[in-house]
C-alpha positions as CSV (number, residue, x, y, z in Angstrom):
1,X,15.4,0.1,-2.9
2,X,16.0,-0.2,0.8
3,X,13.3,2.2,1.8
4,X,10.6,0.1,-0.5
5,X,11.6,-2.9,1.1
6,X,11.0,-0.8,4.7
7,X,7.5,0.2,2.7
8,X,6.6,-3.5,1.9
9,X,7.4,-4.8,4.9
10,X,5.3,-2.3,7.0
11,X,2.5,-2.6,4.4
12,X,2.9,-6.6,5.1
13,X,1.9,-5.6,8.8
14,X,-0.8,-3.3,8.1
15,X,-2.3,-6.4,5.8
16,X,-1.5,-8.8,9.6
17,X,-3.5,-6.0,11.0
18,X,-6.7,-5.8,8.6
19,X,-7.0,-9.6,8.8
20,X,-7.0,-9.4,13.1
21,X,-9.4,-6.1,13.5
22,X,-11.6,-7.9,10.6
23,X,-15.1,-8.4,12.7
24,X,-13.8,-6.5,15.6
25,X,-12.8,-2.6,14.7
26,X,-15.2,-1.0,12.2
27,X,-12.9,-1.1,8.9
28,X,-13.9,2.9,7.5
29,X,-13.1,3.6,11.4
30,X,-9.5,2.2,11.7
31,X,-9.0,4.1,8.4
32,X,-10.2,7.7,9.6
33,X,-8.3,7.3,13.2
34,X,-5.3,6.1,11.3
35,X,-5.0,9.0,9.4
36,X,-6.4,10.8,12.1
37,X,-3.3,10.0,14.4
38,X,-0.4,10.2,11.5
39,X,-1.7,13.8,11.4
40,X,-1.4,14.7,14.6
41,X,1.5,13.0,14.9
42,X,3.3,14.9,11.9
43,X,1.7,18.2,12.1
44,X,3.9,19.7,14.8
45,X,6.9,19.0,12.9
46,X,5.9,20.5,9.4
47,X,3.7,23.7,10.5
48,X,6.8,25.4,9.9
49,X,7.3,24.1,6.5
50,X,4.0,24.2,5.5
51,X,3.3,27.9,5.9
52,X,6.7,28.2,4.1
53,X,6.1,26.2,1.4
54,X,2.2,28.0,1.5
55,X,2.7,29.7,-2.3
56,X,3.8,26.2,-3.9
57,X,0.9,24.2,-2.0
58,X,-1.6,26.6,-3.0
59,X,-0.3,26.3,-6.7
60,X,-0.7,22.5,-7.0
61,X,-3.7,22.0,-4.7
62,X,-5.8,20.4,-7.1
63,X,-3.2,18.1,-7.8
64,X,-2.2,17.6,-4.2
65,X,-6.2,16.6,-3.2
66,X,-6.5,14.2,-6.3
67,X,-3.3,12.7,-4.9
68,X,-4.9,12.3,-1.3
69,X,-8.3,11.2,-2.6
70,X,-6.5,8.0,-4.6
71,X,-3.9,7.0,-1.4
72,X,-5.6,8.5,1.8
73,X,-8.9,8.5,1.4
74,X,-9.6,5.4,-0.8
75,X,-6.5,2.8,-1.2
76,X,-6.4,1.7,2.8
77,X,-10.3,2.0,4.0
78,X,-10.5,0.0,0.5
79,X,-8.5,-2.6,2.0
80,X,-9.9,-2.7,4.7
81,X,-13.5,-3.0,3.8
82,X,-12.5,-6.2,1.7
83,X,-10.9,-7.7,4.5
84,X,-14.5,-8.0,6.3
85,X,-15.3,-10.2,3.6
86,X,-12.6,-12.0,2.0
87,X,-9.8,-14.2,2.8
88,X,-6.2,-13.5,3.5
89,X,-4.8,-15.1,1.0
90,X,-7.4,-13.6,-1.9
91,X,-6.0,-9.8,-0.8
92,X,-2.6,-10.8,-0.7
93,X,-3.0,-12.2,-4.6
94,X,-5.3,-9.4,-5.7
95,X,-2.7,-7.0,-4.7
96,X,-0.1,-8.3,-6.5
97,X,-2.0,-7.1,-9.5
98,X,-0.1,-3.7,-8.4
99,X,2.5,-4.1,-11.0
100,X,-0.3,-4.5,-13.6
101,X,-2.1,-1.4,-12.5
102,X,1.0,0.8,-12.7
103,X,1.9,-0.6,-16.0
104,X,-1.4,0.5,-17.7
105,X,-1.9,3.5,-15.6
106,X,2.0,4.5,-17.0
107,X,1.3,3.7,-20.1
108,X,-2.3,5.7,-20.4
109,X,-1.0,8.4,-18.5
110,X,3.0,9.0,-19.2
111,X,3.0,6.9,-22.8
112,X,6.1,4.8,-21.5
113,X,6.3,1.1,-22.2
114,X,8.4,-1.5,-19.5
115,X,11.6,-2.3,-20.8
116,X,12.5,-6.3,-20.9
117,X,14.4,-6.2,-17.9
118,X,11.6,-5.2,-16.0
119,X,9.3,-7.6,-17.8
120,X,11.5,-10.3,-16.5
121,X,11.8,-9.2,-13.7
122,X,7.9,-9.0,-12.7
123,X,7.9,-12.3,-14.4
124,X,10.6,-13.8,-12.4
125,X,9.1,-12.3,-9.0
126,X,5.5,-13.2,-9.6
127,X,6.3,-17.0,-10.4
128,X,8.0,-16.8,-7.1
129,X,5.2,-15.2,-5.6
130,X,2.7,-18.4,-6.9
131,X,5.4,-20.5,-5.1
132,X,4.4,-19.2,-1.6
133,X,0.8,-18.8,-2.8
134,X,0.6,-22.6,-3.5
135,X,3.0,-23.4,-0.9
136,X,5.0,-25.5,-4.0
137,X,2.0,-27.0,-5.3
138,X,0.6,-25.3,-8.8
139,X,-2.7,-27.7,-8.6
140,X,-3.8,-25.3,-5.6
141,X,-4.4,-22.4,-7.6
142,X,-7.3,-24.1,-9.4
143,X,-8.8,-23.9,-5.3
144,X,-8.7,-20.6,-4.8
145,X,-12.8,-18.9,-4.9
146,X,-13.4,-14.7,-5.3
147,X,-16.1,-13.1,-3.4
148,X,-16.9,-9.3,-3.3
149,X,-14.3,-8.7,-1.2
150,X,-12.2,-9.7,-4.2
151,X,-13.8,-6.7,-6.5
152,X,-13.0,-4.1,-3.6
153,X,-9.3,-5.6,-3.6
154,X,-9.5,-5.2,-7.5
155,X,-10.6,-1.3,-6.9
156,X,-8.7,-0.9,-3.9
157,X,-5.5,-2.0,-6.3
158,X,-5.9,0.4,-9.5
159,X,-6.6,3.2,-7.4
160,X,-2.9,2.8,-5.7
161,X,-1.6,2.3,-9.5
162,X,-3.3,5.4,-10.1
163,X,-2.0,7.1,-7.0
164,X,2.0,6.3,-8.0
165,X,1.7,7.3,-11.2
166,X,0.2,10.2,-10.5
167,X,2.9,11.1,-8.2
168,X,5.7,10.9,-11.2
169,X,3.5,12.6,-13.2
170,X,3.2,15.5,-10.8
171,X,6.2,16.3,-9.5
172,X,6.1,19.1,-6.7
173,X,9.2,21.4,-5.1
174,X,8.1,20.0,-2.1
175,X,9.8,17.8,0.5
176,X,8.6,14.1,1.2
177,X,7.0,15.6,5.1
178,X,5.7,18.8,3.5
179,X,3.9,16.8,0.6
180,X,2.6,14.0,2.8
181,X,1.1,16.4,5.5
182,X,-0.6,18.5,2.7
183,X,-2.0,15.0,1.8
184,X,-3.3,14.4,4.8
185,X,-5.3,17.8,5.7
186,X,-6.7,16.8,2.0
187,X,-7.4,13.5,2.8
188,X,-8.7,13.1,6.6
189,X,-11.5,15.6,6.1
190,X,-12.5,13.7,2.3
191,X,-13.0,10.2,4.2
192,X,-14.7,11.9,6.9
193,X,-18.2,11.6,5.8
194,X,-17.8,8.0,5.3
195,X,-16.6,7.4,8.6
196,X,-20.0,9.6,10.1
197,X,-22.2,7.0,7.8
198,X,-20.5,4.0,8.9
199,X,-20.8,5.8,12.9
200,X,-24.4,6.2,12.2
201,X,-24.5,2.4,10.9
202,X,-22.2,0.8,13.0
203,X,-21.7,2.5,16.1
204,X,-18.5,4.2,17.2
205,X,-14.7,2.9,17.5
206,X,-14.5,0.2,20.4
207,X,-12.2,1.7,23.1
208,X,-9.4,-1.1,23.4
209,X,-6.0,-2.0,23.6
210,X,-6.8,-4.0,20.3
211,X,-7.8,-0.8,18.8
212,X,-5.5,1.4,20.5
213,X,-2.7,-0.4,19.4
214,X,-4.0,-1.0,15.6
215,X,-4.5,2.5,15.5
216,X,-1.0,3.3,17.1
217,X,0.8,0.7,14.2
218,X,-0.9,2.0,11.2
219,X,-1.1,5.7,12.0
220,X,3.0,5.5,12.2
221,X,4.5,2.4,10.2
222,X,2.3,1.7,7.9
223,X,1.1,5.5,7.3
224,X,4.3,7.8,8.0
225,X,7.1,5.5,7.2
226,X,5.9,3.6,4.4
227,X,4.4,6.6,2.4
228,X,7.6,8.4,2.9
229,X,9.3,5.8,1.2
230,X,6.9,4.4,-1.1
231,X,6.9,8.1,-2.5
232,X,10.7,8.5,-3.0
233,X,10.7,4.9,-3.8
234,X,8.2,6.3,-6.8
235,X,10.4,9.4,-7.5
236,X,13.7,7.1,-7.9
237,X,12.4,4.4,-9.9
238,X,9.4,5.0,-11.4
239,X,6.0,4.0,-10.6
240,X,6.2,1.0,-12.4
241,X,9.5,-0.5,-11.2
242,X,8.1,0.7,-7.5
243,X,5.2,-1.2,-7.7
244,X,6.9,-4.5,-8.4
245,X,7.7,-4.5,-4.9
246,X,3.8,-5.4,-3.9
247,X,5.3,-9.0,-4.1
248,X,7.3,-8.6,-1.4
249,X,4.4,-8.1,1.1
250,X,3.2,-12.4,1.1
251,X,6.9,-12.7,1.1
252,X,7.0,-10.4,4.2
253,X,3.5,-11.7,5.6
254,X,4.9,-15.6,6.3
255,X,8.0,-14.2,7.8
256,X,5.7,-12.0,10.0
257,X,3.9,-14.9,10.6
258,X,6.4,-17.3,11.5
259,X,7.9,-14.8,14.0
260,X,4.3,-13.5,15.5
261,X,2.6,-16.1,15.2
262,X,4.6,-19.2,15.4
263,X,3.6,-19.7,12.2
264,X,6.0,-22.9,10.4
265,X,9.2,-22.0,7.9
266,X,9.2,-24.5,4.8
267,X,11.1,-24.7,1.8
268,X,8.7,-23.1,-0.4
269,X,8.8,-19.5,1.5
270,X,12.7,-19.8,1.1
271,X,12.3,-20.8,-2.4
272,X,9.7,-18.2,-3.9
273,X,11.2,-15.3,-1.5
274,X,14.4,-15.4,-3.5
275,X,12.7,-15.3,-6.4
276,X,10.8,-12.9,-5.5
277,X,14.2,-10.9,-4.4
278,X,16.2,-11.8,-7.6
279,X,13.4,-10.3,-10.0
280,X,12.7,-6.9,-8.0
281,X,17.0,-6.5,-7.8
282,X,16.9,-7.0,-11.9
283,X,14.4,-4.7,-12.6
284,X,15.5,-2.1,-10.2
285,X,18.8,-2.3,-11.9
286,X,16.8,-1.5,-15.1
287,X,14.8,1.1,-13.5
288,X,17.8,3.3,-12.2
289,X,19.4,3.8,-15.4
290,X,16.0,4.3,-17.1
């Protein structure tokens, strides 16, 4: 549970990132020298391991490149291509359909139903969730307008569902580094053609600190840390109970906020983040003896 909070919390980040490089950084871009930089970055700690584990990633390679398409290659750049055009606040609520996603992927893929502990507890986080969203007042979810942006958010989310599920489906004798850098020289060379048409569309990378250091947090926090433990997180409690954490991340976004930005604290963020908290600990409870 701890490790998915760690997850959400960096993911809430990455989201503070997407919305700042939005107009600025060319979105496919940030996404290829992301993943670009966590290889790097991991490589020279798992050579070892992945020439020792050579006979098991050769076995499950098809599995391992479907696995990178869905999360490296798609869910992120996804993200951040809908950021360009839509509003902060539209992501955030789109990707709280995560839950939804996994619960249909599960049940399509692994035939497993939630249980009613974790029905409430989705229930029980989401309304808590609306309570930041509105900031306490339901009438302003009757303001809220979708764009395009919204529809890549939509995409953007039911890949990830299919991702996690995926990952319980496919279990691999593999260790969390091992699997995740086997991901990535999948992934990195799959998004690279998208990256050359956007070059040839958009020019190259700006060379900044902005970029340098949007590169530098997404490449390790919200790329290294938070797979790591968004993929045990998956292995522990399933991909459905996993996901309900997604709700965390607006939670975790006016916090960021507040403390960044000198964004204001009210009631309603206190209110609908324990909530929020209070659902994910009962259906986590459900999830580890399921």
């Amino acid at each position: 549970m701890a490790g998915l909070v760690v997850c959400t919390l960096a993911w809430a980040g990455n989201a503070l990132v997407a919305r700042a490089s939005a107009g600025m950084l060319p979105p496919v871009g940030l996404s290829f020298w992301r993943w670009v930089t966590a290889m790097c970055l991991l490589l020279p700690f798992t050579a070892r391991g992945l020439w020792r584990y050579r006979d098991v990633l050769l076995t499950h390679w098809k599995q391992i490149a479907v696995l990178a398409a869905a999360s490296i290659t798609s869910y992120n750049t996804l993200l951040y291509v809908a950021a360009q055009s839509t509003t902060a606040i539209n992501i955030t609520l789109v990707n709280t359909g995560l839950p939804v996603s996994a619960f249909i992927w599960t049940l399509i893929l692994l035939h497993q139903l939630p249980t009613r502990a974790t029905l409430l507890g989705t229930l029980l986080s989401f309304i808590g969730l609306l309570v930041i969203l509105t900031t306490g007042d339901p009438s302003r979810l009757l303001a809220l307008q979708f764009n395009p942006g919204d529809l890549i958010m939509v995409i953007a989310v039911l890949t990830w569902g299919l991702y996690s599920v995926l990952l319980r489906r496919w279990p691999m004798p593999l260790p969390g580094l091992i699997q995740l850098a086997a991901m990535l020289i999948c992934g990195v060379p799959l998004l690279f053609p998208f990256y050359l048409w956007e070059y040839s569309q958009l020019g190259a990378m700006p060379f900044s600190w902005h970029a340098a250091g949007a590169i530098a947090y997404t490449a390790v926090m919200a790329s290294l840390v938070a797979y790591l433990a968004w993929n045990n997180g998956v292995k522990v409690l399933g991909p459905a109970t996993a996901s309900l954490f997604s709700y965390l991340m607006p939670v975790f976004a006016a916090l960021l906020g507040v403390i960044l930005l000198g964004e204001s604290l009210h009631w309603y963020h206190l209110v609908g983040g324990a909530l929020t908290f209070a659902g994910l600990v009962l259906a986590t409870r459900e999830g580890r003896r399921t």
